[in-house]
HTML snippet that shows the backbone in 3Dmol.js (N, CA, C, O; Angstrom):
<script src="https://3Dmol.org/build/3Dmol-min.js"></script>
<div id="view" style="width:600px;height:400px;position:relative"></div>
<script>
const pdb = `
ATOM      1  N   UNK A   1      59.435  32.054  10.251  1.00  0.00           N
ATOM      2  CA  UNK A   1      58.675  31.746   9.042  1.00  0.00           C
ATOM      3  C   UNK A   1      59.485  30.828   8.152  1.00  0.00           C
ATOM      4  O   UNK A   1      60.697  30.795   7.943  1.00  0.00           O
ATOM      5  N   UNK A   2      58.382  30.013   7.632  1.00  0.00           N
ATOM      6  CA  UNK A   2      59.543  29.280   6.737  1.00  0.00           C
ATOM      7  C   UNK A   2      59.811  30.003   5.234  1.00  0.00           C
ATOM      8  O   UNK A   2      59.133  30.907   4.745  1.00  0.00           O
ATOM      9  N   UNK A   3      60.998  29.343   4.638  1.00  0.00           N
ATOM     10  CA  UNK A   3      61.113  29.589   3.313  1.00  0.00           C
ATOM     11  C   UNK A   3      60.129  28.794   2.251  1.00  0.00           C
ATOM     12  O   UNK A   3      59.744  27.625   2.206  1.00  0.00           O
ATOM     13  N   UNK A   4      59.935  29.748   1.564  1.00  0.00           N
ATOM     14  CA  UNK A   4      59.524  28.835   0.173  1.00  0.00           C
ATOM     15  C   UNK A   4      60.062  27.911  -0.321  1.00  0.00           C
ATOM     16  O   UNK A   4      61.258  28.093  -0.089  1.00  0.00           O
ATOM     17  N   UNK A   5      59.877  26.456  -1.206  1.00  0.00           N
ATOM     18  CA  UNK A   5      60.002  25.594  -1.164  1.00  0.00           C
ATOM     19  C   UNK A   5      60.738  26.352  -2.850  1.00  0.00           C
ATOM     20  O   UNK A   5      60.380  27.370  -3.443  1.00  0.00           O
ATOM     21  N   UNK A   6      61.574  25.596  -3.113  1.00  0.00           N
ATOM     22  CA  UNK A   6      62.319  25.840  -4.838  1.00  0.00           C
ATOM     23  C   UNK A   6      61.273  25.765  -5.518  1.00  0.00           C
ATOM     24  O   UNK A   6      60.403  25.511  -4.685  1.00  0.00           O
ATOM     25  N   UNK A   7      60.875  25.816  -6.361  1.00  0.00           N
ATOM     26  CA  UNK A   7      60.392  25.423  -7.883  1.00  0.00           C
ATOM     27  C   UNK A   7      61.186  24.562  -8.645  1.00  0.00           C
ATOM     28  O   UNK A   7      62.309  24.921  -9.001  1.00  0.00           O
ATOM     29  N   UNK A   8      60.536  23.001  -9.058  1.00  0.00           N
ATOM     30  CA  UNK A   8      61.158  22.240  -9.649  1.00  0.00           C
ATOM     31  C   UNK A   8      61.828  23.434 -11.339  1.00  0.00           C
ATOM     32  O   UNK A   8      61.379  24.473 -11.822  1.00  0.00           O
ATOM     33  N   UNK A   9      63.000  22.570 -11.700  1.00  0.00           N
ATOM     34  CA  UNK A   9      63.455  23.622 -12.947  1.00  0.00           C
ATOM     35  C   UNK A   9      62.567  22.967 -14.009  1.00  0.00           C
ATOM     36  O   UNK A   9      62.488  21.754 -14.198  1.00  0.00           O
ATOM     37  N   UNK A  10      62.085  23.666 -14.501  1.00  0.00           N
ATOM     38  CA  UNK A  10      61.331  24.198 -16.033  1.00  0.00           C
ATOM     39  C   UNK A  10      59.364  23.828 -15.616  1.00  0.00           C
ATOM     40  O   UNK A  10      58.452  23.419 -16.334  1.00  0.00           O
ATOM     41  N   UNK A  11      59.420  24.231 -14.124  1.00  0.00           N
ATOM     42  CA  UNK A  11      58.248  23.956 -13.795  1.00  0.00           C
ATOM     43  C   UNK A  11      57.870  25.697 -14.245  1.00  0.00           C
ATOM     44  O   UNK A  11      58.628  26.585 -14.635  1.00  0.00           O
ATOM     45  N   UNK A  12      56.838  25.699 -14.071  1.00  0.00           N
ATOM     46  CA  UNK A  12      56.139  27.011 -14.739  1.00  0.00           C
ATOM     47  C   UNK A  12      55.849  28.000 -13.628  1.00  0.00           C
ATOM     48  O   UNK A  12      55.338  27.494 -12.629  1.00  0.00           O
ATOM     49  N   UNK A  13      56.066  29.292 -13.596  1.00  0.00           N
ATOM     50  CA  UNK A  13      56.324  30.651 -12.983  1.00  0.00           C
ATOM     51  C   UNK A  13      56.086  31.703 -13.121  1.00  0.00           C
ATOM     52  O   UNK A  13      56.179  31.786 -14.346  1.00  0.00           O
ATOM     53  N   UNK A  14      55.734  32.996 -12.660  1.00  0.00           N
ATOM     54  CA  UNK A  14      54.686  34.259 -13.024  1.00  0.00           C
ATOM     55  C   UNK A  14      53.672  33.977 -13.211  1.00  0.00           C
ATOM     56  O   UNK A  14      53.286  32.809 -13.184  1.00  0.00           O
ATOM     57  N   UNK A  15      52.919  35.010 -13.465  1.00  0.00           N
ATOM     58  CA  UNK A  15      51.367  35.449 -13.481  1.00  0.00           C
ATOM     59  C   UNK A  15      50.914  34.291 -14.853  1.00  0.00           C
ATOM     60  O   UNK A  15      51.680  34.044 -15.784  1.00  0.00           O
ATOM     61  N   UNK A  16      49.224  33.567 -14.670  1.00  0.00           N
ATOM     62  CA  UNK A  16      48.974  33.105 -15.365  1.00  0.00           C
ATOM     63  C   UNK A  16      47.513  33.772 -15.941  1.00  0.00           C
ATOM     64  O   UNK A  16      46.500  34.240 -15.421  1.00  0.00           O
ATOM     65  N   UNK A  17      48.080  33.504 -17.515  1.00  0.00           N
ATOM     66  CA  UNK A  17      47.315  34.426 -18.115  1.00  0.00           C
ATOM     67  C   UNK A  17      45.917  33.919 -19.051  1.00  0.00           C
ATOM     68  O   UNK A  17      45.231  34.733 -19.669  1.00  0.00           O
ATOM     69  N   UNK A  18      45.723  32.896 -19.037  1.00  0.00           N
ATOM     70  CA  UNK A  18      44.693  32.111 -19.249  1.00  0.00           C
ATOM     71  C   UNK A  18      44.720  30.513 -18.549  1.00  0.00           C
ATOM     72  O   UNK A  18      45.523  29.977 -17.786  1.00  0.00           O
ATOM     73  N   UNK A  19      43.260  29.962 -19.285  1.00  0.00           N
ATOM     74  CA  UNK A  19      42.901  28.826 -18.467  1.00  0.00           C
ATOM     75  C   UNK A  19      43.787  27.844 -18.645  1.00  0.00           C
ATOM     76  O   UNK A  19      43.909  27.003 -17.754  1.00  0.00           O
ATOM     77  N   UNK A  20      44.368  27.788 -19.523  1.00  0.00           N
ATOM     78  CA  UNK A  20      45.304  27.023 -20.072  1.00  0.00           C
ATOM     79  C   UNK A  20      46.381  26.769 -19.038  1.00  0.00           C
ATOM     80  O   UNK A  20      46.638  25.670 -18.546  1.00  0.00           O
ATOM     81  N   UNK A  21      47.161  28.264 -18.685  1.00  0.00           N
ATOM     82  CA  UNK A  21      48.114  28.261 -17.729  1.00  0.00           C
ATOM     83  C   UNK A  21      47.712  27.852 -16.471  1.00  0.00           C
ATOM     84  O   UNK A  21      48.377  27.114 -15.744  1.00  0.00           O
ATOM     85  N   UNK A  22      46.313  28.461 -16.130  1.00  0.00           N
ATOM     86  CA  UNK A  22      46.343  27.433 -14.647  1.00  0.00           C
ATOM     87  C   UNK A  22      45.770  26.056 -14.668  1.00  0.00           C
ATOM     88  O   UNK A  22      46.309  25.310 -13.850  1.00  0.00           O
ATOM     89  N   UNK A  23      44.837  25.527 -15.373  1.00  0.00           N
ATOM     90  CA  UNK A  23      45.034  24.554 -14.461  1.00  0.00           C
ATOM     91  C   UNK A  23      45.804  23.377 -14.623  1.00  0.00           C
ATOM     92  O   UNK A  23      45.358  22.388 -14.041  1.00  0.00           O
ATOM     93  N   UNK A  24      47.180  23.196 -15.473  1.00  0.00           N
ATOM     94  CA  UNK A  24      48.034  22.454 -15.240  1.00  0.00           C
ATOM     95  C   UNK A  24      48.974  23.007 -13.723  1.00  0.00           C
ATOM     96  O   UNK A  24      49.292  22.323 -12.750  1.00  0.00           O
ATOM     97  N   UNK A  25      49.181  24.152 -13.931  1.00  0.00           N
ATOM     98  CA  UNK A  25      49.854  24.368 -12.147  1.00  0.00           C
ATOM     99  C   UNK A  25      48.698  24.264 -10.970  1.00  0.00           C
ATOM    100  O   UNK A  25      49.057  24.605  -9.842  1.00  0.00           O
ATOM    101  N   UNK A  26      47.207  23.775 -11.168  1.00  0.00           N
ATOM    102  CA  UNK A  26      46.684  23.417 -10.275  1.00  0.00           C
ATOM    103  C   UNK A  26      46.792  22.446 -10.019  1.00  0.00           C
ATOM    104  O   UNK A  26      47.150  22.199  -8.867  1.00  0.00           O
ATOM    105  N   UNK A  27      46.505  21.201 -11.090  1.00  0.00           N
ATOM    106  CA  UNK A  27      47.254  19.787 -11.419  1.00  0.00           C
ATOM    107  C   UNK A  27      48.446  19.137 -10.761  1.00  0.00           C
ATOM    108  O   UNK A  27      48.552  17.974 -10.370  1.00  0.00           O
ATOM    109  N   UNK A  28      49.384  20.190 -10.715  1.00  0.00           N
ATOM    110  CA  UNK A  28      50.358  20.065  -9.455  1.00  0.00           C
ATOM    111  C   UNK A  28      50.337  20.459  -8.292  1.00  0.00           C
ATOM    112  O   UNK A  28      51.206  19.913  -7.612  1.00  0.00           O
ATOM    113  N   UNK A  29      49.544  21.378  -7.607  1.00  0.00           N
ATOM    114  CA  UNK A  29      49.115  21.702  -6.464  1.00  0.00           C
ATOM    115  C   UNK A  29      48.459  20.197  -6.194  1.00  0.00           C
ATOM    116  O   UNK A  29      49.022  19.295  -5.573  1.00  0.00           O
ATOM    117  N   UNK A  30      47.206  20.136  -6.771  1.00  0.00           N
ATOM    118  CA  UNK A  30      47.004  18.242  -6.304  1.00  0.00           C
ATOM    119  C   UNK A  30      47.801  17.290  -6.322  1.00  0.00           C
ATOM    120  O   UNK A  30      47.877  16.457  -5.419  1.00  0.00           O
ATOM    121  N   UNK A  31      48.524  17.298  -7.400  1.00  0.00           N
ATOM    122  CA  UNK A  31      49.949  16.593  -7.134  1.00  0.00           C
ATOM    123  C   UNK A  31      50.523  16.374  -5.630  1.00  0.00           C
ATOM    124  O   UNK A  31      50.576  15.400  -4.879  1.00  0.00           O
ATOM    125  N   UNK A  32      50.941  17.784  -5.538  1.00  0.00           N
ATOM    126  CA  UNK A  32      51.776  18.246  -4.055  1.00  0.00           C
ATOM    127  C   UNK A  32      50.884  17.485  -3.155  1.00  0.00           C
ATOM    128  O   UNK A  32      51.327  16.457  -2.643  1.00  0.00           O
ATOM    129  N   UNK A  33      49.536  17.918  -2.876  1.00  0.00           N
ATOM    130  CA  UNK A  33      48.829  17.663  -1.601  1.00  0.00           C
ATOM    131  C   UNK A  33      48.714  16.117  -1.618  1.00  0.00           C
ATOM    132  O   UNK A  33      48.772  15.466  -0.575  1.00  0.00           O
ATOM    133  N   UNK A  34      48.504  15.407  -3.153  1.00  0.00           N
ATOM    134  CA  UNK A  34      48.779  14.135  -2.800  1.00  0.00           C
ATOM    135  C   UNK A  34      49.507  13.508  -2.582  1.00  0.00           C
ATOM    136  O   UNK A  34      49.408  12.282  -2.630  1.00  0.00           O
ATOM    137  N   UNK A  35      50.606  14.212  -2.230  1.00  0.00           N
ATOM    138  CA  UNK A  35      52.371  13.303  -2.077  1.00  0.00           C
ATOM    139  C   UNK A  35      52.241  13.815  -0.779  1.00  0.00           C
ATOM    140  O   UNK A  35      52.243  12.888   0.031  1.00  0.00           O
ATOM    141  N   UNK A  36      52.138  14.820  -0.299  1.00  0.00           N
ATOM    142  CA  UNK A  36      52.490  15.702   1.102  1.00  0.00           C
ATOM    143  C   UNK A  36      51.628  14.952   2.210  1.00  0.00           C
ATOM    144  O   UNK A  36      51.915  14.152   3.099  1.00  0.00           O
ATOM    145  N   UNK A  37      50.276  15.640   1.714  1.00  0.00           N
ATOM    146  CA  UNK A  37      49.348  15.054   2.873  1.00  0.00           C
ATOM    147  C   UNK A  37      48.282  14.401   2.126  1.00  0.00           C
ATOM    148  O   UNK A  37      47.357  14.975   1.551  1.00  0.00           O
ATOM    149  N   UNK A  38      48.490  13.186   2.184  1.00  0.00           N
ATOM    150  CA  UNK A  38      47.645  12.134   1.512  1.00  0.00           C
ATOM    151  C   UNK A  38      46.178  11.996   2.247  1.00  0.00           C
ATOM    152  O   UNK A  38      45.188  11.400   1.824  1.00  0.00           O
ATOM    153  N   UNK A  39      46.386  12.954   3.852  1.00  0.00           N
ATOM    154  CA  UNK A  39      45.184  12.355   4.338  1.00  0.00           C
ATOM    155  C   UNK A  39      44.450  13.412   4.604  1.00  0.00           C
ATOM    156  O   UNK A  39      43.832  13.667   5.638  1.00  0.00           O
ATOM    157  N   UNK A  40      44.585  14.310   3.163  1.00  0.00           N
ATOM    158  CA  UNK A  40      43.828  16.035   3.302  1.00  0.00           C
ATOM    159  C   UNK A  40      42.941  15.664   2.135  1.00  0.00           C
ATOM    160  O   UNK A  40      43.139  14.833   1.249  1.00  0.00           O
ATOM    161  N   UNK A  41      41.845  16.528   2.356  1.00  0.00           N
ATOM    162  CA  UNK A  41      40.863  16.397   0.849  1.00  0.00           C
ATOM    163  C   UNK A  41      41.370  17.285   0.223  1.00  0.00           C
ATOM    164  O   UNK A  41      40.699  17.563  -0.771  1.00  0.00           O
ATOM    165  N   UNK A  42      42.123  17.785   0.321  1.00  0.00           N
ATOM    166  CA  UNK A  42      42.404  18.805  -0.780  1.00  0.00           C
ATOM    167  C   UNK A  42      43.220  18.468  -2.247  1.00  0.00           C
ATOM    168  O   UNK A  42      43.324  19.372  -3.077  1.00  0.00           O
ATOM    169  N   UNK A  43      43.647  17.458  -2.448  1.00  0.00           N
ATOM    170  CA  UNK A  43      44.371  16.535  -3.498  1.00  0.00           C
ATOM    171  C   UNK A  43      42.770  16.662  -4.187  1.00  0.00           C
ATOM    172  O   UNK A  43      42.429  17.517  -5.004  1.00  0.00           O
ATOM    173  N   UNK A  44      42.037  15.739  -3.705  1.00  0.00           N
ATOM    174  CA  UNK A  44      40.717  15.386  -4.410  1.00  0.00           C
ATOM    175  C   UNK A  44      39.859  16.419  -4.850  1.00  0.00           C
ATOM    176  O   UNK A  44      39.342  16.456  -5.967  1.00  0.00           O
ATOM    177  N   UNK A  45      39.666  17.556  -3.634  1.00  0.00           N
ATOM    178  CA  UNK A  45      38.856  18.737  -4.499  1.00  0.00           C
ATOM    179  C   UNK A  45      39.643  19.389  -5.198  1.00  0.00           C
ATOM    180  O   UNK A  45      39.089  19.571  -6.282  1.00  0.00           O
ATOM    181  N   UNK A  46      41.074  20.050  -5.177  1.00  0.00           N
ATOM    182  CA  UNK A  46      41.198  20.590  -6.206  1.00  0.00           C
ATOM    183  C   UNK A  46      41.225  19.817  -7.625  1.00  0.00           C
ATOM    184  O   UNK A  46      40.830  20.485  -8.581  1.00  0.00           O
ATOM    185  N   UNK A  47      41.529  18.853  -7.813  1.00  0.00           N
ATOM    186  CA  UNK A  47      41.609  17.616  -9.081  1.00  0.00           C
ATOM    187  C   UNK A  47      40.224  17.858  -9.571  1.00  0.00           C
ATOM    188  O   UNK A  47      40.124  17.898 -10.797  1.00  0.00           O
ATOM    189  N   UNK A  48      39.371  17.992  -9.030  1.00  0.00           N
ATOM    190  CA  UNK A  48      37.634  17.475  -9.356  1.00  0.00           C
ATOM    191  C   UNK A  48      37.222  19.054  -9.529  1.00  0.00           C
ATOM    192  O   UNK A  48      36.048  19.244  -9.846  1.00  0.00           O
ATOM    193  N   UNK A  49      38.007  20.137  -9.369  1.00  0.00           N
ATOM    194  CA  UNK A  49      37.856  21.618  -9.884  1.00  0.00           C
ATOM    195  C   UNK A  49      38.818  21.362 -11.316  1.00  0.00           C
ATOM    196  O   UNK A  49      38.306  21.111 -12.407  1.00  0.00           O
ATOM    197  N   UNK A  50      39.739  21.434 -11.172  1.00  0.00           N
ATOM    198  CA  UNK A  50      40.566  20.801 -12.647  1.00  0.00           C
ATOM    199  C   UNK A  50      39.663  19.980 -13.867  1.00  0.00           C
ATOM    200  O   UNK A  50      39.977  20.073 -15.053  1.00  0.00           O
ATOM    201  N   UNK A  51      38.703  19.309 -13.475  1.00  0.00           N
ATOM    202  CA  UNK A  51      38.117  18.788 -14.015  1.00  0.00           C
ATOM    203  C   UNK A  51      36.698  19.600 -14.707  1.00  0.00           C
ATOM    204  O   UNK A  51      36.364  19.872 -15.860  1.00  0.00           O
ATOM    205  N   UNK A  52      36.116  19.805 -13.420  1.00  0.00           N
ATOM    206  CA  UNK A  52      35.256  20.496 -13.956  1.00  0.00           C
ATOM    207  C   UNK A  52      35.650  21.801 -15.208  1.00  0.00           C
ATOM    208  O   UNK A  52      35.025  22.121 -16.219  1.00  0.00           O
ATOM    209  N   UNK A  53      37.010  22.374 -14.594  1.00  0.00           N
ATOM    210  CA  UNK A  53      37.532  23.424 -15.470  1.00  0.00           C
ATOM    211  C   UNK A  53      37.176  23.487 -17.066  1.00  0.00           C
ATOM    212  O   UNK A  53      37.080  24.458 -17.815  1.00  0.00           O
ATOM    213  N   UNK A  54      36.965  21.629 -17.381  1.00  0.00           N
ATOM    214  CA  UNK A  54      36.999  21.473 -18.951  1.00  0.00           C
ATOM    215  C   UNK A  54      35.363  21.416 -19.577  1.00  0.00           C
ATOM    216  O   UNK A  54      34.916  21.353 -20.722  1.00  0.00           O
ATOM    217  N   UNK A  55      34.788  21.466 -18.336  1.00  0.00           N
ATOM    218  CA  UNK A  55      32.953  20.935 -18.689  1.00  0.00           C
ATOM    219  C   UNK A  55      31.929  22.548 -18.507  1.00  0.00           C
ATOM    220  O   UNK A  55      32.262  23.638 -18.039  1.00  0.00           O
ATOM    221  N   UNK A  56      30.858  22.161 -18.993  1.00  0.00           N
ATOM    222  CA  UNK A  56      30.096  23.405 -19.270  1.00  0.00           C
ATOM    223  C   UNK A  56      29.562  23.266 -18.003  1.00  0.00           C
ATOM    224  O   UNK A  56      29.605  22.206 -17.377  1.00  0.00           O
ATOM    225  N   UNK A  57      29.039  24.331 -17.579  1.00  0.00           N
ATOM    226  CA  UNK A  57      28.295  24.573 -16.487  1.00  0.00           C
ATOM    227  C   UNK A  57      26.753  23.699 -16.331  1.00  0.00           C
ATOM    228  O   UNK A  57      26.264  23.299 -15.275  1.00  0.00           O
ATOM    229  N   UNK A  58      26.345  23.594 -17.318  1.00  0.00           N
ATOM    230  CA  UNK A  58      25.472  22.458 -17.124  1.00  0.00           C
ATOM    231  C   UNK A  58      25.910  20.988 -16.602  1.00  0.00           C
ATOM    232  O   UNK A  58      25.411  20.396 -15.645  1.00  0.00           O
ATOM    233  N   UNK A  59      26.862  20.569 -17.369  1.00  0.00           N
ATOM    234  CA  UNK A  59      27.934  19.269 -17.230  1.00  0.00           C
ATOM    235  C   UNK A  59      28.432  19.231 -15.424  1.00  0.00           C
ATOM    236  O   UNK A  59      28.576  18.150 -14.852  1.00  0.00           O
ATOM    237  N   UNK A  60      28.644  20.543 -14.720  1.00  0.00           N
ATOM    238  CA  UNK A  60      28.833  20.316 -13.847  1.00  0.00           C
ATOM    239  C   UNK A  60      27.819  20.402 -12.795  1.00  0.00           C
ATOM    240  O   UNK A  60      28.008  20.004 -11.646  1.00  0.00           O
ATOM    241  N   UNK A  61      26.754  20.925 -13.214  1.00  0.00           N
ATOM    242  CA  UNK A  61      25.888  20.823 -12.248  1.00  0.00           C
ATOM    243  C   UNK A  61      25.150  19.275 -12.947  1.00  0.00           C
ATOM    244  O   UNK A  61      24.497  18.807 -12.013  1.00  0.00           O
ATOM    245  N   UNK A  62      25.113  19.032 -13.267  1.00  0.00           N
ATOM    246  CA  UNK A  62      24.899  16.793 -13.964  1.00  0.00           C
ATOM    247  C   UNK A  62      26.114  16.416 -12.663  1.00  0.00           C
ATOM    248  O   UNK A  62      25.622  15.815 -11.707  1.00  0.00           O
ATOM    249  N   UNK A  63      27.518  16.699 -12.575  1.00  0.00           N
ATOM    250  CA  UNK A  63      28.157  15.726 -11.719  1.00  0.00           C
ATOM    251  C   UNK A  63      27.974  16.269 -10.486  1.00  0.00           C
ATOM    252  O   UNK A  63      28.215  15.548  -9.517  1.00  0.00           O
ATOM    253  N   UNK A  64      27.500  17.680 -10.264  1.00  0.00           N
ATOM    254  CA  UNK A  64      26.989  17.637  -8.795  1.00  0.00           C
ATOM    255  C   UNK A  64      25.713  17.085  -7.943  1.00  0.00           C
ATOM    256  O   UNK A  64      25.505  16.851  -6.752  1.00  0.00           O
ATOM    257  N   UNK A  65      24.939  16.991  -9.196  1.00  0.00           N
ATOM    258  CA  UNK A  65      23.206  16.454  -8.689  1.00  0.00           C
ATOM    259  C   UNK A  65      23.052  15.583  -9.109  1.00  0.00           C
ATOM    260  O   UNK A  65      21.853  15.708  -9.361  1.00  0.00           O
ATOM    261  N   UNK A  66      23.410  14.273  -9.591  1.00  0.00           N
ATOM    262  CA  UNK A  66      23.004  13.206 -10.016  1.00  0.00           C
ATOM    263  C   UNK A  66      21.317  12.554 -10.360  1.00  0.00           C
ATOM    264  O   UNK A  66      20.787  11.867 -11.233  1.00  0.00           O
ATOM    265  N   UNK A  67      20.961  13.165  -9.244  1.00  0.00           N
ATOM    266  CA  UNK A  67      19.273  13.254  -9.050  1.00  0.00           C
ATOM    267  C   UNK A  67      18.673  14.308 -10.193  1.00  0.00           C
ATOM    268  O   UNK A  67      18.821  15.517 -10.369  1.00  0.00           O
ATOM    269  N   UNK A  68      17.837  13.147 -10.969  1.00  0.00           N
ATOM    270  CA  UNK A  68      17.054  13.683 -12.223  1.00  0.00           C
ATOM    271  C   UNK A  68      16.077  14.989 -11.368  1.00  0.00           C
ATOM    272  O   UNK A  68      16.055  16.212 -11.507  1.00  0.00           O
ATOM    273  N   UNK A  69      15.481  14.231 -10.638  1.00  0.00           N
ATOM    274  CA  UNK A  69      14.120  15.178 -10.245  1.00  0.00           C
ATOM    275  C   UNK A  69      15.053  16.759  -9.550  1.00  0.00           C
ATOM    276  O   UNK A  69      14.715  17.888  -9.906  1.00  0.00           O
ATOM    277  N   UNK A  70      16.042  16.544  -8.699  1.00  0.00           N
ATOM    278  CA  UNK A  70      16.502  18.014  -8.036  1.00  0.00           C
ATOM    279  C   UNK A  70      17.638  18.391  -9.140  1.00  0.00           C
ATOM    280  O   UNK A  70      18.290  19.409  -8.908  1.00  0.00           O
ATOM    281  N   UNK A  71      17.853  17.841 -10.019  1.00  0.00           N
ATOM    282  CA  UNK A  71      18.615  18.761 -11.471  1.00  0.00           C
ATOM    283  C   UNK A  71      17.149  19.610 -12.422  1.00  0.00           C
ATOM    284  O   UNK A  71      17.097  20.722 -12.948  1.00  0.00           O
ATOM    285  N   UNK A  72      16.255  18.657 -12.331  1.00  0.00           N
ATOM    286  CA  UNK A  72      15.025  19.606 -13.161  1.00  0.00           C
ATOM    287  C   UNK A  72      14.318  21.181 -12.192  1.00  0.00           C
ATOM    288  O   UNK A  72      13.832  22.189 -12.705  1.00  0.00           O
ATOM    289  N   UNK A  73      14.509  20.871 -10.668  1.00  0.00           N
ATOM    290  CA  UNK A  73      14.376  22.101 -10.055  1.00  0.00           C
ATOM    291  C   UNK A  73      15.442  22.963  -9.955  1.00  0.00           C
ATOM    292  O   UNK A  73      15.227  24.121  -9.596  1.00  0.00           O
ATOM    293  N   UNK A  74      16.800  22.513 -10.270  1.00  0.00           N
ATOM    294  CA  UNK A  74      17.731  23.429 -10.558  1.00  0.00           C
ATOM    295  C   UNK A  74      17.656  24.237 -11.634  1.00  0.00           C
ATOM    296  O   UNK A  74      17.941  25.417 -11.429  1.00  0.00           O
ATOM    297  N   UNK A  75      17.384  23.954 -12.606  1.00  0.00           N
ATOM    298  CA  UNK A  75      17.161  23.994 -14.120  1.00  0.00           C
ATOM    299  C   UNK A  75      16.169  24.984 -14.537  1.00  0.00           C
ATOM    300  O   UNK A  75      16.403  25.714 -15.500  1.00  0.00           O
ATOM    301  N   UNK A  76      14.987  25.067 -13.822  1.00  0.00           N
ATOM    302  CA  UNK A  76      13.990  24.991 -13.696  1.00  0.00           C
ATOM    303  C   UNK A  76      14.024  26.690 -13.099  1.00  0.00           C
ATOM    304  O   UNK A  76      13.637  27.676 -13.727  1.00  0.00           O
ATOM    305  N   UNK A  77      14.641  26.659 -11.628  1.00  0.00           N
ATOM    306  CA  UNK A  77      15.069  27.627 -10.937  1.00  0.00           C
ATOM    307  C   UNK A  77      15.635  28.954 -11.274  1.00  0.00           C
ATOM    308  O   UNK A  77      15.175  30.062 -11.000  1.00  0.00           O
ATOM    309  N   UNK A  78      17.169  28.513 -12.185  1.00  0.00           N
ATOM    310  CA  UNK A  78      17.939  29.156 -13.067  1.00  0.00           C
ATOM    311  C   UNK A  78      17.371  29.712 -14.326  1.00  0.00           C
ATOM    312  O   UNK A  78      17.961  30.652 -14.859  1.00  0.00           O
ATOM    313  N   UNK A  79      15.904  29.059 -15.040  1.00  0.00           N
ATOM    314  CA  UNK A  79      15.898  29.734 -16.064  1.00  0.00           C
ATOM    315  C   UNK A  79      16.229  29.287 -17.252  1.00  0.00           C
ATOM    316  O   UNK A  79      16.020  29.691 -18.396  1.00  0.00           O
ATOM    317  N   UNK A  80      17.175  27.741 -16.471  1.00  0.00           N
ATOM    318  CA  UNK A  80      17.695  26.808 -17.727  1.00  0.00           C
ATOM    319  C   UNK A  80      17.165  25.719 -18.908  1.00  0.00           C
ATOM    320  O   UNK A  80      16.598  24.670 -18.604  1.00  0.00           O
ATOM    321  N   UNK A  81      17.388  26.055 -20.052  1.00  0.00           N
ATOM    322  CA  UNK A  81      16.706  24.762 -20.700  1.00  0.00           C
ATOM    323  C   UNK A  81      17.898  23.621 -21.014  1.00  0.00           C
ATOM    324  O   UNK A  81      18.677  23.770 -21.956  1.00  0.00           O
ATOM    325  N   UNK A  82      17.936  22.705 -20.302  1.00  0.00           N
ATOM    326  CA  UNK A  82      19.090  21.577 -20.421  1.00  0.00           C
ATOM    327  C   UNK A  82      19.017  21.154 -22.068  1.00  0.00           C
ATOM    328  O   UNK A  82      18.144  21.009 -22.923  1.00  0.00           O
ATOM    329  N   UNK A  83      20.020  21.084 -21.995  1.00  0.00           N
ATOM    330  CA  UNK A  83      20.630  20.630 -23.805  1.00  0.00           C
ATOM    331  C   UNK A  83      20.167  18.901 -23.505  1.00  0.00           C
ATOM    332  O   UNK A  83      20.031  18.366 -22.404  1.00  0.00           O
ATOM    333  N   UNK A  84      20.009  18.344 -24.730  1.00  0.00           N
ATOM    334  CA  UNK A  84      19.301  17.166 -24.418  1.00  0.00           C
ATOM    335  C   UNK A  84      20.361  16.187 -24.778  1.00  0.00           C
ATOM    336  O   UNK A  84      21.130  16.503 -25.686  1.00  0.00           O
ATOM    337  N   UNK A  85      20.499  15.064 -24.196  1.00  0.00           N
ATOM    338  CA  UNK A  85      21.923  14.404 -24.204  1.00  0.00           C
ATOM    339  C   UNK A  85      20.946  12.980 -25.106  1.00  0.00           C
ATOM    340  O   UNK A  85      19.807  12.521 -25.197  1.00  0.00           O
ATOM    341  N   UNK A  86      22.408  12.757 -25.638  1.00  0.00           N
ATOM    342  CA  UNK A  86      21.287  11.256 -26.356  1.00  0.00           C
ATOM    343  C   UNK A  86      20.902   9.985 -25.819  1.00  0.00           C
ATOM    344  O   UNK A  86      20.563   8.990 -26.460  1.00  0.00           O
ATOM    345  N   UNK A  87      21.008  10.154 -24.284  1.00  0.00           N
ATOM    346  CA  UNK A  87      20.379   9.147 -23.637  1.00  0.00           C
ATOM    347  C   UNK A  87      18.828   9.205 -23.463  1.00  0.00           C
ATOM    348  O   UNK A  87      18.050   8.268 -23.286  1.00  0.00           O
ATOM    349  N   UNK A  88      18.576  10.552 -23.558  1.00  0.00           N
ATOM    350  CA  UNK A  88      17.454  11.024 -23.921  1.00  0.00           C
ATOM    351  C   UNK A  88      16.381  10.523 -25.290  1.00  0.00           C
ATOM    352  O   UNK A  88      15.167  10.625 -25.468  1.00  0.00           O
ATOM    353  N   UNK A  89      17.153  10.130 -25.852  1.00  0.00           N
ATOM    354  CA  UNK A  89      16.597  10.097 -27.842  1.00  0.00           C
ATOM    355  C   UNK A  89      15.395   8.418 -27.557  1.00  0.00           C
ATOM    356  O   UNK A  89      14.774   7.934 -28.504  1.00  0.00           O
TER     357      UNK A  89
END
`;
const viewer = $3Dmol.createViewer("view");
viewer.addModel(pdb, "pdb");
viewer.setStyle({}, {cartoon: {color: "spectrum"}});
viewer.zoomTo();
viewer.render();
</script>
C-alpha cells in the first residue's frame, strides 16, 4: 500500500466544519487532479460542484438545463415557482 502523500505546510487539516471549510480543500482536490491527471474529468466536475456550492438550487438547475421549455417541466414537476430574473422584465 502506498503512503499518504504530506500535506503541503499551512495547508488545512481535520474535520471540516462548515461550507466554508470545504470547499476551498475541494478547490485543491481539483487543483491536484489537474496537475496529476490532466486527462481525468474529475479536475472539471469537482470545480463545477465548487461552483455550484455558491448558487441556489434554482441557479443550478438554470446551468444544468439550459432549455427554457425542459426547465419549465422541471419547475413545474417540483412544485417550483422560478424567481423571475430581469431578463425577464
Amino acid at each position: 500500500a502506498r503512503a499518504p502523500a504530506a500535506r503541503a505546510s499551512g495547508a488545512p487539516s481535520g474535520p471540516m466544519a462548515s461550507r466554508g471549510d470545504a470547499l476551498p480543500r475541494l478547490r485543491e482536490v481539483a487543483d491536484n487532479f489537474r496537475r496529476t491527471e490532466p486527462h481525468s474529468p474529475l479536475a472539471s466536475l469537482i470545480a463545477r460542484g465548487v461552483r455550484w456550492g455558491s448558487m441556489s438550487f434554482e441557479e443550478v438547475l438554470r446551468d444544468l438545463a439550459r432549455d427554457d421549455d425542459f426547465l419549465g417541466k422541471i419547475w413545474e414537476t417540483l412544485g417550483i415557482e422560478p424567481a423571475r430574473s430581469s431578463d425577464d422584465d
